[in-house]
N, C-alpha and C positions, 0 to 999 in steps of 0.2 A: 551668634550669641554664646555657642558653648565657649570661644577663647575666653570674651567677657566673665564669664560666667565663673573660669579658671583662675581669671585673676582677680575677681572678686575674694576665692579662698584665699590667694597667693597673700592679697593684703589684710583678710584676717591674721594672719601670723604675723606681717609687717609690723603693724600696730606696738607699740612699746616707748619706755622710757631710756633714750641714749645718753649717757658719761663720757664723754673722752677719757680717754686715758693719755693716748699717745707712748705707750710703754712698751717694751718688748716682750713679747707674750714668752712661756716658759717651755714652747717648744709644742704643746700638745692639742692636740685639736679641740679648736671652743667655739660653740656657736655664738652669734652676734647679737646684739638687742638690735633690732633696726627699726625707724621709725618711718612714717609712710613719708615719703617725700627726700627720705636723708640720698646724701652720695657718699657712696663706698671707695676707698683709695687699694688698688691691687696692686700689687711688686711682682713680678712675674720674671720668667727666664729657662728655668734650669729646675730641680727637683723639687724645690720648696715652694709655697707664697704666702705671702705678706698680706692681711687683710686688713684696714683699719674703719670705719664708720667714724664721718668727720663733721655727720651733724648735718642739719635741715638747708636745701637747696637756696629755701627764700633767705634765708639769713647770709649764707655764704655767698651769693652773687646777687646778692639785691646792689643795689649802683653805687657804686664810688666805696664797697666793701673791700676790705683786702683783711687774709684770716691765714697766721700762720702756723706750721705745726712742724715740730722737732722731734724728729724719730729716730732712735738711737741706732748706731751702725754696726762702729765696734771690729774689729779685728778678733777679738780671745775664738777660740771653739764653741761658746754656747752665743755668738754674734749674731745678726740677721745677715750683716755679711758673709758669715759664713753660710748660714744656712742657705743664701740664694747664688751664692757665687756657682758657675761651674761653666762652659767651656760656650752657651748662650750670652747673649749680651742682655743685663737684667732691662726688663720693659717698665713701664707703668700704664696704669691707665685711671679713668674717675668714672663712673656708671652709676644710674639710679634710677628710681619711677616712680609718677607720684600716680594719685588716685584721685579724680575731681569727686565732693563727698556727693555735689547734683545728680551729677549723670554718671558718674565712677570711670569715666573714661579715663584710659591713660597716659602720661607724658615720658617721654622716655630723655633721660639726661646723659651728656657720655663728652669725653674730649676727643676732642679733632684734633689732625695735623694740618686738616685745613676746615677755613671759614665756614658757615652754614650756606655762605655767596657760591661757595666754590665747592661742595659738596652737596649730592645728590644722590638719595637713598629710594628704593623703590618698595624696600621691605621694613620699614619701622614698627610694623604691624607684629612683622616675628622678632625681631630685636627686643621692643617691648617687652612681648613676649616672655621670651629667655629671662630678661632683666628682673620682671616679677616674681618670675619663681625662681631665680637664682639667690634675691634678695630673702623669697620667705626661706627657703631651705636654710639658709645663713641662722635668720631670725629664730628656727624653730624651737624651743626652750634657752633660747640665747639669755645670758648677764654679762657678757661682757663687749668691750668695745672694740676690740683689734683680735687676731689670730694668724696663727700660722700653722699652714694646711700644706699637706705634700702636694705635690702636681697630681697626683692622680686618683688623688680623693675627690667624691662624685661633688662637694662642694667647692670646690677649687674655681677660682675665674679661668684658668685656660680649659678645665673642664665644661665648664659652659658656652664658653665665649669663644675660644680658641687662642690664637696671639695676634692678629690683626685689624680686623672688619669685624668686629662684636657677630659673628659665627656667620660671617658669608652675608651680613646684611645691610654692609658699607661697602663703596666703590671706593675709600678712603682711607690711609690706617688711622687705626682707630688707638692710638699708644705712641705713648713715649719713649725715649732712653733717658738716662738721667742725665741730667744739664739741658733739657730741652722745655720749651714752652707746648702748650696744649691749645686749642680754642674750646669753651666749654659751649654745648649747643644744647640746644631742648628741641624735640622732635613731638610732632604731633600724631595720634593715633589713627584720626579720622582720616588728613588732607595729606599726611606725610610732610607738612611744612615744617623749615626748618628755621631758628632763630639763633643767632648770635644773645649770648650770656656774657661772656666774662673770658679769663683765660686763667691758666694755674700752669703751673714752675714748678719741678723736682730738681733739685743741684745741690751737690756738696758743699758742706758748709763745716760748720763745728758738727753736727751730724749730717743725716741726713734732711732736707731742710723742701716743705712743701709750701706753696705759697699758691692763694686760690685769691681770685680777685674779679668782681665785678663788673659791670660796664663801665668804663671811665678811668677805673685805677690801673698804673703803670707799674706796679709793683712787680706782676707779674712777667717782666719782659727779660730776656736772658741776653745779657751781653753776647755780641760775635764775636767769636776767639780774634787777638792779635792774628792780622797776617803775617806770617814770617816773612823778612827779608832774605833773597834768595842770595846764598854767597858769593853767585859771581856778581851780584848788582854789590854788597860789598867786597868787595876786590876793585872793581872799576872804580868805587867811588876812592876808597885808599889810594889806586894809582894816579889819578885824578887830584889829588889833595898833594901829592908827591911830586908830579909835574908843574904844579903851581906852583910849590916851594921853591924847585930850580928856575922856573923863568923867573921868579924875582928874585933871588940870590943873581942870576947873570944878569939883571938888569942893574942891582945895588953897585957890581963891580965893574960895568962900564961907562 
């Protein structure tokens, strides 16, 4: 009961009114409004990150939903590119928690690389965990809806979570790169079961371009890059296309 009991407080501070923005924040550390149940979008990598709050769980993967969000990238020096680039490859990830208001037990929400079929958690109990009070710290006098946090500020997502397995509590990575799909799951507090939600997309676009989508919608799905043709299969085919020429040129002339 003491965990319970911890994140009873965690979601006193949860509790609030979320905006989007979707803007680039001006560089200096700002806490977040978070609402109980929202999912948080992290940019991760290298010295900087990227925090956005993208609004309530049921709305964004309720079924056949698809919800999308344009966040500015940018090359100049005051850029989010800039500020996350450095010699890591930038991650993503989506994490949240809700609070049932009956029994106050909690749900814990997060993107997979793989399915809830095919992933297998034994500690969702502490992921939860983490994820509550990750969220109220965010919250704690929070008005706004995005920020950008050094890495080794105690609020930072790799400060909490780490870069892979939401802090050691997935067998699975728990993160993207960009251009990559995510499966979004909901994890149970009690049973540890896991359930398929939806999926969401990070990929270059005219900015940077997130795309969160529900059970049903195909929005979310990421093309697989062209296979390159290797160039001795083109070579073979030119000389191929070149021997044919000549047998029927010597055929035309006998």
């Amino acid at each position: 009961m003491n965990v319970i009991n911890s994140m009873k407080k965690a979601a006193v501070i949860i509790t609030g009114v979320a905006v989007l923005s979707g803007v680039l924040p001006s560089g200096e550390a700002r806490a977040i409004t978070v609402n109980n149940g929202d999912l948080l979008l992290a940019i991760f990598g290298n010295n900087n990150e990227y925090i956005l709050d993208l609004g309530n769980e049921s709305s964004l993967l309720s079924s056949n939903a698809t919800t999308s969000f344009s966040i500015p990238w940018g090359a100049d020096p005051g850029s989010l590119q800039t500020a996350l680039s450095g010699t890591n490859p930038v991650q993503w990830e989506i994490v949240g928690v809700s609070f049932d208001s009956n029994t106050f037990l909690p749900t814990l929400y997060a993107g997979s690389s793989a399915s809830a079929a095919n992933t297998v958690t034994p500690s969702v109990q502490n992921a939860t965990n983490v994820a509550a009070v990750w969220s109220g710290q965010l919250a704690a006098s929070g008005s706004a809806t995005d920020a950008l946090l050094s890495s080794g500020d105690g609020n930072s997502f790799t400060s909490n979570f780490g870069t892979n397995t939401l802090a050691g509590n997935f067998n699975t990575n728990m993160q993207g790169s960009i251009g990559s799909e995510l499966y979004m799951i909901s994890a149970d507090y009690v049973t540890n079961a896991l359930t398929d939600l939806g999926t969401a997309s990070l990929v270059f676009g005219s900015s940077l371009d997130l795309t969160v989508c529900g059970a049903g919608s195909d929005a979310c799905v990421v093309a697989a890059p062209p296979v390159p043709i290797p160039a001795s299969v083109v070579l073979f085919a030119t000389g191929l296309v070149g021997l044919v020429g000549m047998a029927r040129r010597k055929a035309m002339m006998s």
